[in-house]
C-alpha positions in Angstrom: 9.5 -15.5 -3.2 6.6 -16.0 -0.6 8.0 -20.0 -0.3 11.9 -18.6 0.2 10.3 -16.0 3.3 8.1 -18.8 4.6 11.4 -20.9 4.6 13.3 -18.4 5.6 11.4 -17.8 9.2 11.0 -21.6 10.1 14.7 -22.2 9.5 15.3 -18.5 12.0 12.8 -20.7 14.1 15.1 -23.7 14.0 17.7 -21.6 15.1 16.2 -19.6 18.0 15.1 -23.3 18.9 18.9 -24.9 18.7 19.8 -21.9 20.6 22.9 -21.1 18.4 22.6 -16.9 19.1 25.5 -17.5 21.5 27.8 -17.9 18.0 27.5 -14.0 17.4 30.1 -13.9 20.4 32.5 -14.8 18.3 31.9 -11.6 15.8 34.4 -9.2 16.9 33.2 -5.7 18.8 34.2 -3.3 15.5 32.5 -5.1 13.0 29.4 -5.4 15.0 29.8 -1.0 15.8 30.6 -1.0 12.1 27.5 -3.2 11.2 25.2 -0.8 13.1 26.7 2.7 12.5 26.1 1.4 8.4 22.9 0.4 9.2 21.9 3.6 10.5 23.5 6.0 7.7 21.4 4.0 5.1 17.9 4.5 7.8 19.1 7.9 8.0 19.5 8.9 4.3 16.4 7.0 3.6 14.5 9.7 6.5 15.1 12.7 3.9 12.2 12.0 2.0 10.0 12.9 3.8 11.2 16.6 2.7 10.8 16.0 -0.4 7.0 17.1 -2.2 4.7 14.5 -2.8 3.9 13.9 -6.4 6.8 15.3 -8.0 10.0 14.3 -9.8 10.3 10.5 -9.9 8.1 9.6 -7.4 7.1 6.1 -8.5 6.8 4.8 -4.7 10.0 2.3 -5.7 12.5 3.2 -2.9 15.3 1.0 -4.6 17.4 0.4 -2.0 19.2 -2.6 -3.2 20.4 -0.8 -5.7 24.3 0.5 -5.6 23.4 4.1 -4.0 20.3 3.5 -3.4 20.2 4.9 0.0 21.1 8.1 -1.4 18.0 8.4 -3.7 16.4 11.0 -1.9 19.5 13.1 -3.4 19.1 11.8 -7.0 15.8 10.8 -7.8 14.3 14.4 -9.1 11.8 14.8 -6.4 11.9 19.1 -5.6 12.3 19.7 -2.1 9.4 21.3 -0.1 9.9 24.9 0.5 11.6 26.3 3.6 8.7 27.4 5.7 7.4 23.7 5.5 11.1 22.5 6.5 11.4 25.1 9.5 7.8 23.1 10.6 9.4 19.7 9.9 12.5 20.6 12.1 10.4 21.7 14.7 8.5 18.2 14.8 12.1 16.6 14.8 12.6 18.7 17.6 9.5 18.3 19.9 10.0 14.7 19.2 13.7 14.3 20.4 12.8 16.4 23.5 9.5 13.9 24.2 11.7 11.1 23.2 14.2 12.3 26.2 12.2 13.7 28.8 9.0 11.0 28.5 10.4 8.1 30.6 11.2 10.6 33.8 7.5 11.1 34.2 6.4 7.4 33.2 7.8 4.5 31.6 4.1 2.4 31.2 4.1 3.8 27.2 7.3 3.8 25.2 9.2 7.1 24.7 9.6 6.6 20.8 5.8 5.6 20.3 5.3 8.9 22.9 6.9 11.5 20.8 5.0 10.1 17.4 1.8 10.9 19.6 3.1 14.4 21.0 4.5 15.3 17.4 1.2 14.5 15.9 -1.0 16.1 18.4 1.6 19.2 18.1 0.5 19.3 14.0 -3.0 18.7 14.6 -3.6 21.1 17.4 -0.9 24.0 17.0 0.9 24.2 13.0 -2.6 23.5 10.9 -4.6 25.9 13.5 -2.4 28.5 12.6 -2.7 28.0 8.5 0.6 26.0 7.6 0.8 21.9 7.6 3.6 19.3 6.9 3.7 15.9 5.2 1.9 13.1 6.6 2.3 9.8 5.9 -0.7 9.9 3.4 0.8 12.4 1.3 3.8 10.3 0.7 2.7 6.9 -0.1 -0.7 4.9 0.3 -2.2 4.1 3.1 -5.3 2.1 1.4 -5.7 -1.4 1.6 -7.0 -4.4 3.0 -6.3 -7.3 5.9 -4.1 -9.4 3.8 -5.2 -12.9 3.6 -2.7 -16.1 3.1 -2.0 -16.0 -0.9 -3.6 -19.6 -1.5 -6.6 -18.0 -0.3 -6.4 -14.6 -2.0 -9.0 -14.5 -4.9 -8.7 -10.5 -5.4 -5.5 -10.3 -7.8 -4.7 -14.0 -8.8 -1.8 -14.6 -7.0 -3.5 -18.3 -6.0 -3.1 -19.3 -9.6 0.6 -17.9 -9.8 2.0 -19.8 -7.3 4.3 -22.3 -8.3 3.4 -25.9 -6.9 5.4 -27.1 -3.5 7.7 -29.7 -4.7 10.7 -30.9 -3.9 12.0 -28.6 -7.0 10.5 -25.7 -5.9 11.7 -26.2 -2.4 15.8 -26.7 -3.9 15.4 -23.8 -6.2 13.9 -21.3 -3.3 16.3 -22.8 -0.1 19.4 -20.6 -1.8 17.3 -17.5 -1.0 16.0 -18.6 2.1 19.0 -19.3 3.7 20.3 -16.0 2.8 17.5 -14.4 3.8 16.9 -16.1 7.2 20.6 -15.5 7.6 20.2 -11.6 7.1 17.6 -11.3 9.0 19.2 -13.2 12.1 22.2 -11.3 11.5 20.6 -8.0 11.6 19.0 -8.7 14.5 21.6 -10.6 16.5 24.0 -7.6 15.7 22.3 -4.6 17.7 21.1 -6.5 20.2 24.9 -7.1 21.7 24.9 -3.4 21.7 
């Protein structure tokens, strides 16, 4: 997999370089609305688990997304919701967020509204809903945060992966360009799709 990624971004390079993002002007209009509006139900969906409680149900970190369904795991995967008092705080972090996110750039636009309402929202938790006794979930109660500076994988000594990987020869290079090119292509796809909009 690391070879079909590696692959993957030089032949996006290659592209950028040929200058061939001028052929997403022959995608029609709707299927590029229809691309992004599906793109944001599945980000969407995947946002309600952060009401969900940490630790509970199957909670296995494994967010299975490519999976048929799989955006809708929040709904399915056993997790208990948090309890309503800890929803009402949530909401009102949505809320102060979306009104930073909105009224930010009228007084500056040196910082970016979006990274100014993650700073207001988490001043606003710090300073005002754990001062008065009640708290939401952070990103540390949800997943882990630990870890180290990766290092390239031929170098990594830690977990073995040096000895794992498979050695780069013409073989390995025909079995991993299948993936690559449909990675590469996703990913240039994705991107080349909302920016037109």
């Amino acid at each position: 997999m690391f070879y079909a990624i590696m692959l993957a971004g030089i032949l996006q390079m290659i592209f950028g370089l040929l200058r061939l993002g001028v052929l997403v002007k022959m995608i029609p209009h709707p299927v590029m609305v229809g691309f992004c509006n599906g793109l944001g139900v599945v980000i969407g969906l995947a946002q309600f688990n952060i009401f969900k409680v940490a630790g509970t149900g199957d909670n296995n970190h494994d967010r299975r997304l490519s999976e048929i369904g799989g955006a809708f795991l929040p709904f399915t995967n056993g997790t208990d919701w948090c309890d309503a008092t800890m929803g009402l705080w949530m909401a009102f972090h949505i809320g102060v967020t979306l009104l930073t996110y909105v009224m930010f750039p009228k007084i500056t636009k040196a910082i970016p509204a979006s990274l100014a309402g993650i700073i207001m929202s988490t001043v606003v938790e710090w300073a005002f809903v754990r001062q008065i006794g009640y708290e939401t979930n952070t990103v540390a109660d949800l997943a882990s945060v630990a870890g180290a500076f990766p290092s390239p994988v031929w170098f990594d000594t830690r977990y073995g992966y040096k000895d794992m990987m498979p050695p780069l020869t013409l073989k390995t290079f025909g079995e991993v360009l299948p993936t690559a090119i449909t990675a590469g292509a996703i990913g240039l796809l994705e991107s080349l799709l909302t920016l037109q909009l």
